[in-house]
N, C-alpha and C positions, 0 to 999 in steps of 0.2 A: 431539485433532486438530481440534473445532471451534473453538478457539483461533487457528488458524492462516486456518481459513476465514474468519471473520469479522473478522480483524482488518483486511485493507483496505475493506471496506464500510465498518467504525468510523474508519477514517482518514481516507476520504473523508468521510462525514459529520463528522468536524471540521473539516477542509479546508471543505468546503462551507459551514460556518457561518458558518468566520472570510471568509469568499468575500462573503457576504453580508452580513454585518457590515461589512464594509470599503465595500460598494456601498451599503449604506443612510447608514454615517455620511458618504462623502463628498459626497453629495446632500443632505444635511442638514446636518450638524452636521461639519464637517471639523476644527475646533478638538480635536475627541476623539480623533482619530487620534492614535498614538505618533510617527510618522516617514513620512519620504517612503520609505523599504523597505517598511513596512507596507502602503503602499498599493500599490507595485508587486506585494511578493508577493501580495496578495489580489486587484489584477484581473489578472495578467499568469501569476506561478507557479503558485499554488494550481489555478486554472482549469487549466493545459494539466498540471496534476499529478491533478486529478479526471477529464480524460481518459484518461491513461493508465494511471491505476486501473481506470478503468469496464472499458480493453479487455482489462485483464487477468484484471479478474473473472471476462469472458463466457469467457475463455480458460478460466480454472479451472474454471466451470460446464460448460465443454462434456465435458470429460475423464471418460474413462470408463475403467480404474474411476479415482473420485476420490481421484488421490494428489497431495500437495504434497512435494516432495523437499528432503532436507537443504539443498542448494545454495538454494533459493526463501524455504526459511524466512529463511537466513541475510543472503539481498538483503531480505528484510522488514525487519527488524530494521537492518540501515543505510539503509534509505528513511527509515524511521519513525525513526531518529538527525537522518538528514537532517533532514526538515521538524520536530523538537523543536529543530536549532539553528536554523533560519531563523526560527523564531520567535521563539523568544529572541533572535537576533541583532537584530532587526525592531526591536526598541521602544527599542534605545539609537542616536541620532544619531550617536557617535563610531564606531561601527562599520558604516558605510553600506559601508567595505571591504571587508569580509567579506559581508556581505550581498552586494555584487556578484561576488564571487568564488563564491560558492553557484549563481549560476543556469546556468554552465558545468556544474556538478556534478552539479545535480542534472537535467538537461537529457540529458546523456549518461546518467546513470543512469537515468533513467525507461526512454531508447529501450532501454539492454543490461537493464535487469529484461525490459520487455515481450518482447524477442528471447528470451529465455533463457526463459519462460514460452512462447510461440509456438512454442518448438522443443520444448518437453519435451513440451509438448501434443501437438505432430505426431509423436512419437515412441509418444505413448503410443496416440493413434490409430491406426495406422501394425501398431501387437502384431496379432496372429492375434485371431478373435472367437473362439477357446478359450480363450485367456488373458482375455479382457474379461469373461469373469464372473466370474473369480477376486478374491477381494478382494483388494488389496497387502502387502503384507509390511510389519508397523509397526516403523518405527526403534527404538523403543522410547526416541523423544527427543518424548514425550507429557508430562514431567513439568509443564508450564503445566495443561496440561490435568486432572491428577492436582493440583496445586496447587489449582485453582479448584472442586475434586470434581467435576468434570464425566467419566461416564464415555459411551461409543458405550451408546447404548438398543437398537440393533439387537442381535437373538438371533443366539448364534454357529452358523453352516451345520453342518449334521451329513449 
């Protein structure tokens, strides 16, 4: 499960770099840039896409108890498709089409993950505080986390 947690922190923090990256070479050295995409997505998508990470984090952090639900993981995983094609799209010139056709996409997608996080969140606060101590029920779709041997260190409640 900490697989899941941590993976949009790590998203944003490449977002963020290539964000900064993008703001240092254009001030300096713009010759190093790939493309005029690159540069848009670094000050214009990446920025309003490490927003809406940020507010979904706090969303995830606030939930109690911490569960991330099938549906969540599965918008992770095509966010995270998303911005590996924007990047790759980014550094070749002939495909500045597609690059623009991305920021429609991934624009709506940011607001429907954030909505869909926002609502699951309010749902899960929303439970009786008898159920809030309960731990959640694991999908038993942990295998990332079994992949990387990472197992929960907390002791099972008896």
């Amino acid at each position: 499960m900490k697989f899941w947690y941590w993976l949009q922190p790590a998203l944003g923090a490449a977002l963020g770099l290539l964000t900064i990256y993008t703001i240092v070479m254009l001030s300096t050295q713009l010759f190093l840039l790939p493309s005029l995409q690159f540069v848009a997505n670094g000050l214009f998508a990446f920025p309003g896409l490490l927003i809406s990470l940020a507010v979904n984090q706090f969303a995830f952090r606030r939930r109690r108890p911490r569960a991330i639900t099938r549906a969540e993981r599965i918008m992770l995983v095509i966010l995270v498709a998303i911005v590996i094609a924007m990047v790759a799209v980014s550094f070749d010139l002939e495909l500045v089409g597609w690059a623009l056709g991305f920021y429609p996409v991934l624009i709506l997608y940011a607001l429907s993950f954030t909505f869909v996080i926002s609502y699951t969140s309010a749902g899960l606060v929303a439970q009786p505080a008898a159920h809030a101590e309960e731990e959640p029920e694991e999908s038993g779709d942990d295998s990332l986390d079994e992949l990387f041997g990472r197992e929960d260190p907390t002791p099972p409640k008896e």
